[in-house]
mmCIF file of the N, C-alpha and C atoms, coordinates in Angstrom:
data_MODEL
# 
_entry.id   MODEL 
# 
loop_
_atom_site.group_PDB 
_atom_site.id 
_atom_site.type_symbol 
_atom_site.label_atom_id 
_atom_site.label_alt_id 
_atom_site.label_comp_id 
_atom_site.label_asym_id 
_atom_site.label_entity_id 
_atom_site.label_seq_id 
_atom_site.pdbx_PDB_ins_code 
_atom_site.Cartn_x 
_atom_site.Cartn_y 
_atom_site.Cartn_z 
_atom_site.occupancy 
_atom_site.B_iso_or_equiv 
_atom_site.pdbx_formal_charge 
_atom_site.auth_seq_id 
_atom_site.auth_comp_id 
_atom_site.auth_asym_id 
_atom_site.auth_atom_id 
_atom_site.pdbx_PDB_model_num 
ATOM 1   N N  . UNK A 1 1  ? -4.459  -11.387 -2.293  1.00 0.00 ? 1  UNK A N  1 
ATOM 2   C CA . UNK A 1 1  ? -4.995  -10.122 -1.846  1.00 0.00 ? 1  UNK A CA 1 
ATOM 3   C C  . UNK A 1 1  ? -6.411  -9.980  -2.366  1.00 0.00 ? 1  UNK A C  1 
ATOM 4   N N  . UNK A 1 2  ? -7.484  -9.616  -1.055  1.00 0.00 ? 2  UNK A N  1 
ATOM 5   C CA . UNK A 1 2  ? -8.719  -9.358  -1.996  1.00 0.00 ? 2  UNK A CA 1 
ATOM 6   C C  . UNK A 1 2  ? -9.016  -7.610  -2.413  1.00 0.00 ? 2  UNK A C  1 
ATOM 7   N N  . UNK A 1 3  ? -9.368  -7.465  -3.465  1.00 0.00 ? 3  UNK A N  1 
ATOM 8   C CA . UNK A 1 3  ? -10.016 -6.204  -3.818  1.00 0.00 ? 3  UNK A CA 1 
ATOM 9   C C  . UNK A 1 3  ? -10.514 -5.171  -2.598  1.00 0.00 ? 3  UNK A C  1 
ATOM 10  N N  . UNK A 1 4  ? -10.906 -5.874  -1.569  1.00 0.00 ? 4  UNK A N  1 
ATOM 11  C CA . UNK A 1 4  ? -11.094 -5.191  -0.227  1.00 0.00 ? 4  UNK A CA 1 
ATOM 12  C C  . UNK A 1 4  ? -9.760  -4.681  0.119   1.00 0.00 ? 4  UNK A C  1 
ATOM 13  N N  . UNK A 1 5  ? -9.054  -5.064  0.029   1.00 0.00 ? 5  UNK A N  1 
ATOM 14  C CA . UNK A 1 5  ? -7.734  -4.439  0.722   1.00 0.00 ? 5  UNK A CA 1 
ATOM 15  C C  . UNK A 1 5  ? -7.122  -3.147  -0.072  1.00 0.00 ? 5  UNK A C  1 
ATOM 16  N N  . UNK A 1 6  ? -7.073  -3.265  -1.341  1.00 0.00 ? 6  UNK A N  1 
ATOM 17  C CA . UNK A 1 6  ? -6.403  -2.646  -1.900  1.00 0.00 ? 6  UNK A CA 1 
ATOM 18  C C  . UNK A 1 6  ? -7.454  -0.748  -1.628  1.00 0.00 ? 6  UNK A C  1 
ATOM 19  N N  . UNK A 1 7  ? -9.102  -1.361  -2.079  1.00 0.00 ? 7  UNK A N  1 
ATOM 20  C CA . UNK A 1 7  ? -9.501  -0.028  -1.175  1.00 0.00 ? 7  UNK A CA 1 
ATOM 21  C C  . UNK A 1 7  ? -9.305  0.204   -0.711  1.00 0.00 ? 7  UNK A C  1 
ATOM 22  N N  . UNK A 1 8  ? -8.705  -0.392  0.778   1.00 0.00 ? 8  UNK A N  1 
ATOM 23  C CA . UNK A 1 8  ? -9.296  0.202   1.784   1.00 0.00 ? 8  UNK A CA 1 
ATOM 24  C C  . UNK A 1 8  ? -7.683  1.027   1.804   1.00 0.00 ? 8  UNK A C  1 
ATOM 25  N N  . UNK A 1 9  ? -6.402  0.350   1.221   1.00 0.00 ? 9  UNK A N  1 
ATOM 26  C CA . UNK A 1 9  ? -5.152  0.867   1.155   1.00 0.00 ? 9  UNK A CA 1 
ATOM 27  C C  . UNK A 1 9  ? -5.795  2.663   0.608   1.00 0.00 ? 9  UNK A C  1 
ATOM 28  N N  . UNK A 1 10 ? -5.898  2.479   -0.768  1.00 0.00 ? 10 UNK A N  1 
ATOM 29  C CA . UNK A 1 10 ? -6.406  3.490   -1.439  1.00 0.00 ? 10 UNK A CA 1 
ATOM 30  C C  . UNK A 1 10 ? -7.238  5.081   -0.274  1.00 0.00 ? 10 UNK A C  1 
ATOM 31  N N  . UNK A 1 11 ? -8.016  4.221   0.457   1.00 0.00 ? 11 UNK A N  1 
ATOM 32  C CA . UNK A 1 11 ? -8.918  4.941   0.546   1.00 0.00 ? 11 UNK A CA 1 
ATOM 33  C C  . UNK A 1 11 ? -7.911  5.841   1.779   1.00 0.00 ? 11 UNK A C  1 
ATOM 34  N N  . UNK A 1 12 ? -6.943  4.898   2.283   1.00 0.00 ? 12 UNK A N  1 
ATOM 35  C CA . UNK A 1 12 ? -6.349  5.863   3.947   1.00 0.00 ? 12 UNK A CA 1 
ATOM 36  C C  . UNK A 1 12 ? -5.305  6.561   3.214   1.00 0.00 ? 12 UNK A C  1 
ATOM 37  N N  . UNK A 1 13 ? -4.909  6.023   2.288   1.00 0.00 ? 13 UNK A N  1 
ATOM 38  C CA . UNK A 1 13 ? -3.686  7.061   1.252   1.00 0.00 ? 13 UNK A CA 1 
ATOM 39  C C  . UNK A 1 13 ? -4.705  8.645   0.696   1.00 0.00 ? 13 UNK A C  1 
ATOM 40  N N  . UNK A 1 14 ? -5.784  8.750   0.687   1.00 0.00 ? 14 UNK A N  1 
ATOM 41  C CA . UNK A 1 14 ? -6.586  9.633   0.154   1.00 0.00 ? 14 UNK A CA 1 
ATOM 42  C C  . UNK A 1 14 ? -7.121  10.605  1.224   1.00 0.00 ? 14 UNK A C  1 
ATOM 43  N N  . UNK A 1 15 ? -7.035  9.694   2.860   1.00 0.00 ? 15 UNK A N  1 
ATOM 44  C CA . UNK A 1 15 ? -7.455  10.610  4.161   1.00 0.00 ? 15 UNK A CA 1 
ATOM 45  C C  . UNK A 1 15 ? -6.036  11.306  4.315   1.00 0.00 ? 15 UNK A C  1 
ATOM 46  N N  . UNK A 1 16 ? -5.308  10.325  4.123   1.00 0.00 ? 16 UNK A N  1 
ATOM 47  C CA . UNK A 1 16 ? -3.945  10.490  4.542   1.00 0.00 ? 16 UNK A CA 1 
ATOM 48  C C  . UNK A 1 16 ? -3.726  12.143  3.763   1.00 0.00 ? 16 UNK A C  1 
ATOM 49  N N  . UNK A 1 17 ? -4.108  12.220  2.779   1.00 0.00 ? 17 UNK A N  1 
ATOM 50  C CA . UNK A 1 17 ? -3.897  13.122  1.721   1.00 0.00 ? 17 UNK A CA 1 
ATOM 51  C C  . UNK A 1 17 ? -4.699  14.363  2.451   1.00 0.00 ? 17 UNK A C  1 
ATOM 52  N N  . UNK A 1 18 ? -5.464  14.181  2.679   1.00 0.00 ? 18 UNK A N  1 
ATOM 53  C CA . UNK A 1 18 ? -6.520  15.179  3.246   1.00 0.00 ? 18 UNK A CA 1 
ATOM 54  C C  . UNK A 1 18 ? -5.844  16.082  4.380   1.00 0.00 ? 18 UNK A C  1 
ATOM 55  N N  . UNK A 1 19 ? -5.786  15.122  5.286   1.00 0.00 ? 19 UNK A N  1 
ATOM 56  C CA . UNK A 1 19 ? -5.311  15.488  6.754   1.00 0.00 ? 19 UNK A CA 1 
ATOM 57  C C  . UNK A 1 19 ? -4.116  15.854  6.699   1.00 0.00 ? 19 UNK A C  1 
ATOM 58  N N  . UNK A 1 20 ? -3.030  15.764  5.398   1.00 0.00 ? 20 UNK A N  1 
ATOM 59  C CA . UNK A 1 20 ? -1.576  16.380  5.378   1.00 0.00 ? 20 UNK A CA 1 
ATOM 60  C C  . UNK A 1 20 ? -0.533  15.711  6.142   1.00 0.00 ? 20 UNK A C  1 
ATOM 61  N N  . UNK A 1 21 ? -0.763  14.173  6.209   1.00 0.00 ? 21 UNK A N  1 
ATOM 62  C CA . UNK A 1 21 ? -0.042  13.581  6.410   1.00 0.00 ? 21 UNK A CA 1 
ATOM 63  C C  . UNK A 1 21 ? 0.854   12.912  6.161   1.00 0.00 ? 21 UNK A C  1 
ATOM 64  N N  . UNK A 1 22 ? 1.724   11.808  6.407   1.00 0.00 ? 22 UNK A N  1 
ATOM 65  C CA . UNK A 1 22 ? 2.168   10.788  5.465   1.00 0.00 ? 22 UNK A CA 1 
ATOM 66  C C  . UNK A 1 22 ? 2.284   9.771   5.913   1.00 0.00 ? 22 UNK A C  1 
ATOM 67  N N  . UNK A 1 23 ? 2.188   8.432   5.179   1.00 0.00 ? 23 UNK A N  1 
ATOM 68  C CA . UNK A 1 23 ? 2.043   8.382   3.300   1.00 0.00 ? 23 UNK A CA 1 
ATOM 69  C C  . UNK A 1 23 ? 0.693   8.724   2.999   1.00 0.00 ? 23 UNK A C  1 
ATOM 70  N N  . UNK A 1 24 ? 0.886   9.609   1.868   1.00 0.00 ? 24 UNK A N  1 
ATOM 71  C CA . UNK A 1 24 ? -0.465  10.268  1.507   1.00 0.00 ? 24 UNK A CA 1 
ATOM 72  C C  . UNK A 1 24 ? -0.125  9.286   -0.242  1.00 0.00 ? 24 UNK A C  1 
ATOM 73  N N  . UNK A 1 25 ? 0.525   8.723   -0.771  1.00 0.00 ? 25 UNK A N  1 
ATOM 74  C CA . UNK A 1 25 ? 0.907   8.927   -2.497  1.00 0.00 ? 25 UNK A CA 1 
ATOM 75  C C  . UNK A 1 25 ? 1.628   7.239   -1.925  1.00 0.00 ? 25 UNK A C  1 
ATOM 76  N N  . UNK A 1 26 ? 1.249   6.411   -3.467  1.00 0.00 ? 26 UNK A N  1 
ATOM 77  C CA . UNK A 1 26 ? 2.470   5.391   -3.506  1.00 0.00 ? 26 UNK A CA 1 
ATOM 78  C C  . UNK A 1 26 ? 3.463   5.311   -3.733  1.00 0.00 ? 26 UNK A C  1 
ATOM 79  N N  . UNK A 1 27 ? 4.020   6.504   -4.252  1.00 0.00 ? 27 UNK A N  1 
ATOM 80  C CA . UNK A 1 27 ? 5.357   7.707   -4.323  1.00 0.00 ? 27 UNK A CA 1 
ATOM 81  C C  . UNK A 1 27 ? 6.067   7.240   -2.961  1.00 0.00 ? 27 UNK A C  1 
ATOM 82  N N  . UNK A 1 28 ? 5.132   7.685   -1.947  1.00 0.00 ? 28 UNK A N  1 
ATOM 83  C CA . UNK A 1 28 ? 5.470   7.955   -0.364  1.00 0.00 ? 28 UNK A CA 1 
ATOM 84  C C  . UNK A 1 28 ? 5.998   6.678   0.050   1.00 0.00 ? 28 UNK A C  1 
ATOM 85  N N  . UNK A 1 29 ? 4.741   5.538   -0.222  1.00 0.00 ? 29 UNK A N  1 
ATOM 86  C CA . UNK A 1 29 ? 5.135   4.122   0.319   1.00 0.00 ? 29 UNK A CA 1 
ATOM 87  C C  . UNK A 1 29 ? 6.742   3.413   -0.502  1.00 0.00 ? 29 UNK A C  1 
ATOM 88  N N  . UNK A 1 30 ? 6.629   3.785   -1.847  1.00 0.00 ? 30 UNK A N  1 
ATOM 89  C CA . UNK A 1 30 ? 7.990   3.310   -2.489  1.00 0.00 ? 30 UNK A CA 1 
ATOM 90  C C  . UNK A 1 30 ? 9.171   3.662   -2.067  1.00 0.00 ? 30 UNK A C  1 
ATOM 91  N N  . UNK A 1 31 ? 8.918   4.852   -1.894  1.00 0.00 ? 31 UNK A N  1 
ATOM 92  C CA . UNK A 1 31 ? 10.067  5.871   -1.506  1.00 0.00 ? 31 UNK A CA 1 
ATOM 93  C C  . UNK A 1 31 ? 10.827  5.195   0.292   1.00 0.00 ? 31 UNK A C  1 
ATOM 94  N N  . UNK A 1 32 ? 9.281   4.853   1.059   1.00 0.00 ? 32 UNK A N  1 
ATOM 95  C CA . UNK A 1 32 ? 9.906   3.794   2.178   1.00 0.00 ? 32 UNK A CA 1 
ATOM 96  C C  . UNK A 1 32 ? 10.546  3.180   2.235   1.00 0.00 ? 32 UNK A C  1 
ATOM 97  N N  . UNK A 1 33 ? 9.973   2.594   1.667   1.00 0.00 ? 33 UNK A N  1 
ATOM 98  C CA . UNK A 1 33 ? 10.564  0.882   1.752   1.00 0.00 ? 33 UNK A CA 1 
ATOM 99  C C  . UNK A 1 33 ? 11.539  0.780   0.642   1.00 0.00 ? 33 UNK A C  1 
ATOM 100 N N  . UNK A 1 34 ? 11.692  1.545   0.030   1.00 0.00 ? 34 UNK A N  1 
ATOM 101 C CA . UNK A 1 34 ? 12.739  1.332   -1.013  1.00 0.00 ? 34 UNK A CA 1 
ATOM 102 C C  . UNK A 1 34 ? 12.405  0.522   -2.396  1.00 0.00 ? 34 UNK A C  1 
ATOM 103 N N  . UNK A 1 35 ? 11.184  0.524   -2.676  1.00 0.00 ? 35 UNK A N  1 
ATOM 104 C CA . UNK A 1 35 ? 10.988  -0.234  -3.941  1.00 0.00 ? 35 UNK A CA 1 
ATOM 105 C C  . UNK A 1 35 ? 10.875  0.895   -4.752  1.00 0.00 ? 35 UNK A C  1 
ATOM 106 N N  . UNK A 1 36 ? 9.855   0.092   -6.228  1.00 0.00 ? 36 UNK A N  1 
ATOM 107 C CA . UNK A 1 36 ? 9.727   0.829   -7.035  1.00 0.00 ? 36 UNK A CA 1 
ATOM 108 C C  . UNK A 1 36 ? 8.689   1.197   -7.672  1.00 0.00 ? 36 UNK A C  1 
ATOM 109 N N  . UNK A 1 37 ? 8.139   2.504   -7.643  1.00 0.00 ? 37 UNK A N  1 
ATOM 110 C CA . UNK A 1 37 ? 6.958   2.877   -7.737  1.00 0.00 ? 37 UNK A CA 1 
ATOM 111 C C  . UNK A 1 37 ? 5.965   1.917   -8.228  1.00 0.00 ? 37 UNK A C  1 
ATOM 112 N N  . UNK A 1 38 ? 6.282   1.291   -9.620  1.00 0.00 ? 38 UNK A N  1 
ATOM 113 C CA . UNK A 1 38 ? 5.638   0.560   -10.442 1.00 0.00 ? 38 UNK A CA 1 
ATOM 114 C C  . UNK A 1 38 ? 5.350   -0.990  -9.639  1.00 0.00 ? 38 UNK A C  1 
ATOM 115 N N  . UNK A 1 39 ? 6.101   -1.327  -8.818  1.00 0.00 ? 39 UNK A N  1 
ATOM 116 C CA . UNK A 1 39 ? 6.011   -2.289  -7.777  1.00 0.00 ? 39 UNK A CA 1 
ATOM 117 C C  . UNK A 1 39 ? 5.113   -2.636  -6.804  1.00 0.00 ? 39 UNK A C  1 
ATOM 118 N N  . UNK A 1 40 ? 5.174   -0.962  -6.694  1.00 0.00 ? 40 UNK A N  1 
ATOM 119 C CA . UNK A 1 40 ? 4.385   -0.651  -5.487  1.00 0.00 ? 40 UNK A CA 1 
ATOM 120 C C  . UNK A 1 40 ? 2.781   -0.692  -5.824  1.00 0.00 ? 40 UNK A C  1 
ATOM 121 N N  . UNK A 1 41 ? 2.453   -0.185  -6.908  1.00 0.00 ? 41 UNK A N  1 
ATOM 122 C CA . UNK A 1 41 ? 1.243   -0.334  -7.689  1.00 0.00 ? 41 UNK A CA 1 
ATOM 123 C C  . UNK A 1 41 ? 0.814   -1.737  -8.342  1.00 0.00 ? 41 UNK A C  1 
ATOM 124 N N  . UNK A 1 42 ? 1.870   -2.316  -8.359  1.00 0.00 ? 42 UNK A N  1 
ATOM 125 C CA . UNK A 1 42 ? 1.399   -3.608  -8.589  1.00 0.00 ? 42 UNK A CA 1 
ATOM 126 C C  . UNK A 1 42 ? 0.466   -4.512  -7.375  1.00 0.00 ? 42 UNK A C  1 
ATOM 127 N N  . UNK A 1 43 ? 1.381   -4.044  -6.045  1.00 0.00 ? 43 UNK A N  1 
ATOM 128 C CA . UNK A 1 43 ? 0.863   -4.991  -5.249  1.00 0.00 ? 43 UNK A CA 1 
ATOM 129 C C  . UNK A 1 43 ? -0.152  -4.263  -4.730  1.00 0.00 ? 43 UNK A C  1 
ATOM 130 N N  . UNK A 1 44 ? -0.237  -3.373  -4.797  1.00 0.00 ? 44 UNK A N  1 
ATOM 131 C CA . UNK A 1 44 ? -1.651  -3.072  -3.879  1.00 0.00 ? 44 UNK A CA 1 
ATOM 132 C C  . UNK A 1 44 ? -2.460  -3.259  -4.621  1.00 0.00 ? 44 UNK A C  1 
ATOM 133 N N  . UNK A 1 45 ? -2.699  -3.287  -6.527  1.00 0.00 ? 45 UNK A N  1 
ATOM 134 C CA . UNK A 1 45 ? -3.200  -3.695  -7.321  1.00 0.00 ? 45 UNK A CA 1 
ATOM 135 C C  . UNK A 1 45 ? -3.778  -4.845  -7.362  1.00 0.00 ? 45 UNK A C  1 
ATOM 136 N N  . UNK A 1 46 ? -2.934  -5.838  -6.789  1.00 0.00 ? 46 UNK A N  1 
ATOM 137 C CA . UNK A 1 46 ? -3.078  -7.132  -7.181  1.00 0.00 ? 46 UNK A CA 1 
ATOM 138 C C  . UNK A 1 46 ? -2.176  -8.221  -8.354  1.00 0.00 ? 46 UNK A C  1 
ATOM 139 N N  . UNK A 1 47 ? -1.282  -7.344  -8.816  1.00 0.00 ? 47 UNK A N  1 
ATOM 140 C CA . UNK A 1 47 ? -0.845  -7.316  -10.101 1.00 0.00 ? 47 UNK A CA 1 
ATOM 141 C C  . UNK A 1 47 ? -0.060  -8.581  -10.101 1.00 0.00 ? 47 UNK A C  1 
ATOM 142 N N  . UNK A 1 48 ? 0.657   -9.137  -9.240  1.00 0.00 ? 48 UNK A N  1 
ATOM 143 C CA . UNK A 1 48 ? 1.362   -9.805  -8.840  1.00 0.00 ? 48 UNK A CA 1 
ATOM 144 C C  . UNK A 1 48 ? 1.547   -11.661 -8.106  1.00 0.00 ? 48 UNK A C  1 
ATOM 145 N N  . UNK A 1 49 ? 1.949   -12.283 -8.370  1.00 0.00 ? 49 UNK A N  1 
ATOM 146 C CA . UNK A 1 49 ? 1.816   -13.506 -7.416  1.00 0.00 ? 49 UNK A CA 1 
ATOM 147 C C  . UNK A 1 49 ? 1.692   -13.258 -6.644  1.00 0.00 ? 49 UNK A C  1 
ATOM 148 N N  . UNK A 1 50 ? 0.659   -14.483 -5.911  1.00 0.00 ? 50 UNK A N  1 
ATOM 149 C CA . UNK A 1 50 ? 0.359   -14.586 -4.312  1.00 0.00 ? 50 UNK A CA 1 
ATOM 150 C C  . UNK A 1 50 ? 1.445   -15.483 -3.989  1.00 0.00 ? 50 UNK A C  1 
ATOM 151 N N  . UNK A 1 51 ? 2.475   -14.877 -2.836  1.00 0.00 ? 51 UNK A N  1 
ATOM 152 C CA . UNK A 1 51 ? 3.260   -15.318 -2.404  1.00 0.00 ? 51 UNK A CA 1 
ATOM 153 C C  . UNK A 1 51 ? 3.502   -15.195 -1.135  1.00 0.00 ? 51 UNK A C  1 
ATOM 154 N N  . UNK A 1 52 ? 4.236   -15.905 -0.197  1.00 0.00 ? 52 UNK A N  1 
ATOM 155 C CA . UNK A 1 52 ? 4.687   -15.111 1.014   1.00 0.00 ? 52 UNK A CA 1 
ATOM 156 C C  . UNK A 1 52 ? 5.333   -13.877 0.904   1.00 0.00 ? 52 UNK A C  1 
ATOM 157 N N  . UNK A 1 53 ? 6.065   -13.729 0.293   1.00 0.00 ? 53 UNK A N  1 
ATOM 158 C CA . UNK A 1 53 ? 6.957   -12.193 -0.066  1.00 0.00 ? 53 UNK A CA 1 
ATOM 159 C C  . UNK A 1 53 ? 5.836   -10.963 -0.374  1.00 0.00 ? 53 UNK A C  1 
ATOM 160 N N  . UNK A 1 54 ? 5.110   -11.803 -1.260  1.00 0.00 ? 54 UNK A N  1 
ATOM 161 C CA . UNK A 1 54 ? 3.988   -10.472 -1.499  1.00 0.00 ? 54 UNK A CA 1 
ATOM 162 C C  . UNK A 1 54 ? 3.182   -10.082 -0.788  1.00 0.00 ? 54 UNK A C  1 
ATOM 163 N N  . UNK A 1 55 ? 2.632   -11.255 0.594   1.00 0.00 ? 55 UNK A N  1 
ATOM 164 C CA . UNK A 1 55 ? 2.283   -11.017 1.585   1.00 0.00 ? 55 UNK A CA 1 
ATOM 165 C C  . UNK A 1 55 ? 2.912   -10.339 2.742   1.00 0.00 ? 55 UNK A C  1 
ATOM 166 N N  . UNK A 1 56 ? 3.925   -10.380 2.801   1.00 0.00 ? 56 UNK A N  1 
ATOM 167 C CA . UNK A 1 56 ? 4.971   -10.263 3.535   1.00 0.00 ? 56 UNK A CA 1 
ATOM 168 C C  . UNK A 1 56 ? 4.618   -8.019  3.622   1.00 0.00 ? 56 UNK A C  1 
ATOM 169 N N  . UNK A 1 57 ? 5.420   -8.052  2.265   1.00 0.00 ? 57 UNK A N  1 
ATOM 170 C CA . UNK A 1 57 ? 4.783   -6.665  1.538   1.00 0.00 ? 57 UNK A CA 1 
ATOM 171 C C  . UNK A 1 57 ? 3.521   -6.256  1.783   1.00 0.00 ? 57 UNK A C  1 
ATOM 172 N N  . UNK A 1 58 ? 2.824   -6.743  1.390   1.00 0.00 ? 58 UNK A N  1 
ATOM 173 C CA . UNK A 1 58 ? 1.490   -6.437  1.988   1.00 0.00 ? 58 UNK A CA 1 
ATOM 174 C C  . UNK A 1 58 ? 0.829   -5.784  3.394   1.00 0.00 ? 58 UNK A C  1 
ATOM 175 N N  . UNK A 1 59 ? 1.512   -6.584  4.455   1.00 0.00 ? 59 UNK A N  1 
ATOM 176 C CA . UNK A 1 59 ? 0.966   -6.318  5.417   1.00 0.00 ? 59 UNK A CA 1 
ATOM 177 C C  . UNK A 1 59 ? 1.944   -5.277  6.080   1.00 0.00 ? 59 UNK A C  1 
ATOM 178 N N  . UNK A 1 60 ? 2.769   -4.900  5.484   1.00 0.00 ? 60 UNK A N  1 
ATOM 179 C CA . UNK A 1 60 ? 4.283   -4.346  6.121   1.00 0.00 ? 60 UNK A CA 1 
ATOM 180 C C  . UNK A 1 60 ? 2.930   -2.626  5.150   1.00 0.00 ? 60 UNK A C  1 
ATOM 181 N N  . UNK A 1 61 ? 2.774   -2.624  4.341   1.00 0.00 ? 61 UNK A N  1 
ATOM 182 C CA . UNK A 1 61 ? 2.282   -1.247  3.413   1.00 0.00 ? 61 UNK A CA 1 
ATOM 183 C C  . UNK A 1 61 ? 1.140   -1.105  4.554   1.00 0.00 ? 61 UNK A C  1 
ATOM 184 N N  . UNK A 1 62 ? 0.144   -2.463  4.155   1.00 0.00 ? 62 UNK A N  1 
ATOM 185 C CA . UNK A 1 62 ? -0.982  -1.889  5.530   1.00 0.00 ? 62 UNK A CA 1 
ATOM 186 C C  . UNK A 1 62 ? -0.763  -1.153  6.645   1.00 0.00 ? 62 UNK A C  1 
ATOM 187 N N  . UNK A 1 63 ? 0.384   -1.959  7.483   1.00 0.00 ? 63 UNK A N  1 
ATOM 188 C CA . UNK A 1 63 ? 0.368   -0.852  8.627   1.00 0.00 ? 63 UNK A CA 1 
ATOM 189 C C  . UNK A 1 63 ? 0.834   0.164   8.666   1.00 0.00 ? 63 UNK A C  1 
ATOM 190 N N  . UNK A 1 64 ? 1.958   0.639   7.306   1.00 0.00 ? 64 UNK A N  1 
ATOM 191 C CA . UNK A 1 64 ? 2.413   1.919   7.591   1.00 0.00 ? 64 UNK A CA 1 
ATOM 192 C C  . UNK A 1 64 ? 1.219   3.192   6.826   1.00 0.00 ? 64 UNK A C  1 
ATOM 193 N N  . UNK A 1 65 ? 0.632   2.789   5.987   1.00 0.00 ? 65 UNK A N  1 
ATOM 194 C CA . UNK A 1 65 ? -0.398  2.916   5.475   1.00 0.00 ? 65 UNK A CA 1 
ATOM 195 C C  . UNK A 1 65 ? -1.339  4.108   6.374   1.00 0.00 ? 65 UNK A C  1 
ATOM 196 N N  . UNK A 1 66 ? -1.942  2.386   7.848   1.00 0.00 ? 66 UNK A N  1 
ATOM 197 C CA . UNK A 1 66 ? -2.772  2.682   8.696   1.00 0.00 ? 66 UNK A CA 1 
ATOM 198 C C  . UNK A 1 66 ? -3.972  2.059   8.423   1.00 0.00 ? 66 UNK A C  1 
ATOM 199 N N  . UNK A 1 67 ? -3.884  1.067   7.411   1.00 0.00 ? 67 UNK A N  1 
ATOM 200 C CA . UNK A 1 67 ? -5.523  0.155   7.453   1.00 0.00 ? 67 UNK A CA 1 
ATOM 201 C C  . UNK A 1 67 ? -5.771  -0.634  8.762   1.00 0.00 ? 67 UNK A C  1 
ATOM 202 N N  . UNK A 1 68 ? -6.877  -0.539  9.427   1.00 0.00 ? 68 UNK A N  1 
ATOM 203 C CA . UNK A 1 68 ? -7.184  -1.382  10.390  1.00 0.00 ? 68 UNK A CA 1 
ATOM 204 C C  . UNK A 1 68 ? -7.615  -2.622  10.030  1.00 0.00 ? 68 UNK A C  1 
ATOM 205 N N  . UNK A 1 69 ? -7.474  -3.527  10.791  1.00 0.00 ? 69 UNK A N  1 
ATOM 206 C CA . UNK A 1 69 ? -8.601  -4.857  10.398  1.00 0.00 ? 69 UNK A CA 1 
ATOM 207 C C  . UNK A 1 69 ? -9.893  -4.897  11.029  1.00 0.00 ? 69 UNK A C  1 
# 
């Protein structure tokens, strides 16, 4: 994952917030998908192995998210 992503995650969780939508919080995204908060902050972090799984994750948060490419 590059540092670009995780902004740009950040940044639509923060419109998201604005506009009163959801997922506005990584609360929101955990609470989805069923992980765990601290999980959830890992990967958009970076915190984590690069893996398929974490990719997998990754792109599954992006779109519910709403990052474009």
């Amino acid at each position: 994952m590059t540092y670009e992503l995780s902004d740009a995650i950040l940044l639509c969780l923060k419109r998201n917030k604005r506009m009163g939508i959801r997922p506005s919080s990584q609360s929101d995204i955990a609470n989805h998908f069923g992980l765990s908060k601290p999980y959830v902050n890992q990967l958009i972090n970076g915190r984590v192995a690069d893996s398929e799984n974490t990719r997998n994750w990754l792109n599954k948060i992006r779109n519910y998210v709403g990052v474009n490419d």
